[in-house]
C-alpha positions as a printed Julia matrix, in Angstrom:
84×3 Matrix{Float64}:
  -2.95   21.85    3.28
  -4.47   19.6     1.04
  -3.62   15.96    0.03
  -0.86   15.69   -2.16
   0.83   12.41   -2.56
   2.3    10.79   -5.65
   4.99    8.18   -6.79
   5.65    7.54  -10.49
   2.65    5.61  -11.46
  -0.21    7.07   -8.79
  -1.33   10.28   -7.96
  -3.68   11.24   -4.75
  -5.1    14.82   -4.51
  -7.53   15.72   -2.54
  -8.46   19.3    -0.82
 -11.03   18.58    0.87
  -8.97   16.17    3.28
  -6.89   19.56    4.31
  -8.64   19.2     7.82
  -8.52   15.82    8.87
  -6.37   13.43    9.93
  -5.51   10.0     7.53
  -3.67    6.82    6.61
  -3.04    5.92    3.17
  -2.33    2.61    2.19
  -0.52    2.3    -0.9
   1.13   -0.76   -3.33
   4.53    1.57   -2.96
   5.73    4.88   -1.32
   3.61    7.75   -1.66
   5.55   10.37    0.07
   8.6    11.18    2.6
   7.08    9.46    5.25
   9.48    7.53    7.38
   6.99    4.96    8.33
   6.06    3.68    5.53
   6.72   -0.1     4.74
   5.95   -3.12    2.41
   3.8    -5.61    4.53
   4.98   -8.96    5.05
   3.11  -11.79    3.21
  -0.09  -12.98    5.16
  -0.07   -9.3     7.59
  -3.27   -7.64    8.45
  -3.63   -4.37    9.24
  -6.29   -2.83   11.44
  -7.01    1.0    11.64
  -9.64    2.19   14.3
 -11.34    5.05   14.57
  -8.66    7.37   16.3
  -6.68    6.05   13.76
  -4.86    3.58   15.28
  -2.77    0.93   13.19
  -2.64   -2.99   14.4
  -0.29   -5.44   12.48
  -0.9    -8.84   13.16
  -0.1   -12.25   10.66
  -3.33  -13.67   10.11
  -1.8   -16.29    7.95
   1.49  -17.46    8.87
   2.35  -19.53    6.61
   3.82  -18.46    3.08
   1.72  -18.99    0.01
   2.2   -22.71   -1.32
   2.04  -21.41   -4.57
   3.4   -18.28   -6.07
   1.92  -16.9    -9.53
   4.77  -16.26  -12.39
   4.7   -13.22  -14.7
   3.62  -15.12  -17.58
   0.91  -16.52  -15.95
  -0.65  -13.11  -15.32
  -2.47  -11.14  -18.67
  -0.49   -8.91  -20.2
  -2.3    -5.85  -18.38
  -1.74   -7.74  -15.18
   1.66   -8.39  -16.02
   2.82   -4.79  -16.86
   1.91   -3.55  -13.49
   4.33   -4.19  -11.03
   7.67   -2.82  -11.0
  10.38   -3.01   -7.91
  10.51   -0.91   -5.47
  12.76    2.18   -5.98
């Protein structure tokens, strides 16, 4: 079976990955999948070859500065929306 994943704003299709194992990583929830999570501000995630995940904080401290909407263009600005 090919690739088919989607939310309301992104769409991933690819047949050619029909035989092969993957991990998407995606800005919101791309499927059914169970395991799939927002990462925590300052994690890392590692994926070897065998496709093994690692999560580690790399930064533990939270930002000391957080941008506002209207700082952001308006393109920039238009782009996120909460989680569903």
């Amino acid at each position: 079976m090919p690739l088919i994943a989607h939310s309301d704003r992104i769409r991933a299709h690819r047949p050619e990955l029909s035989e092969r194992e993957i991990i998407i990583v995606a800005t919101e929830r791309m499927n059914s999948d169970q395991r799939w999570r927002l990462l925590d501000a300052g994690e890392l995630i590692q994926v070897d070859r065998s496709l093994n995940l690692k999560s580690s904080m790399v930064l533990p401290e939270p930002p000391k500065y957080l941008m506002r909407l209207d700082e952001l263009s308006s393109v920039a600005a238009a782009s996120p929306h909460p989680v569903r």
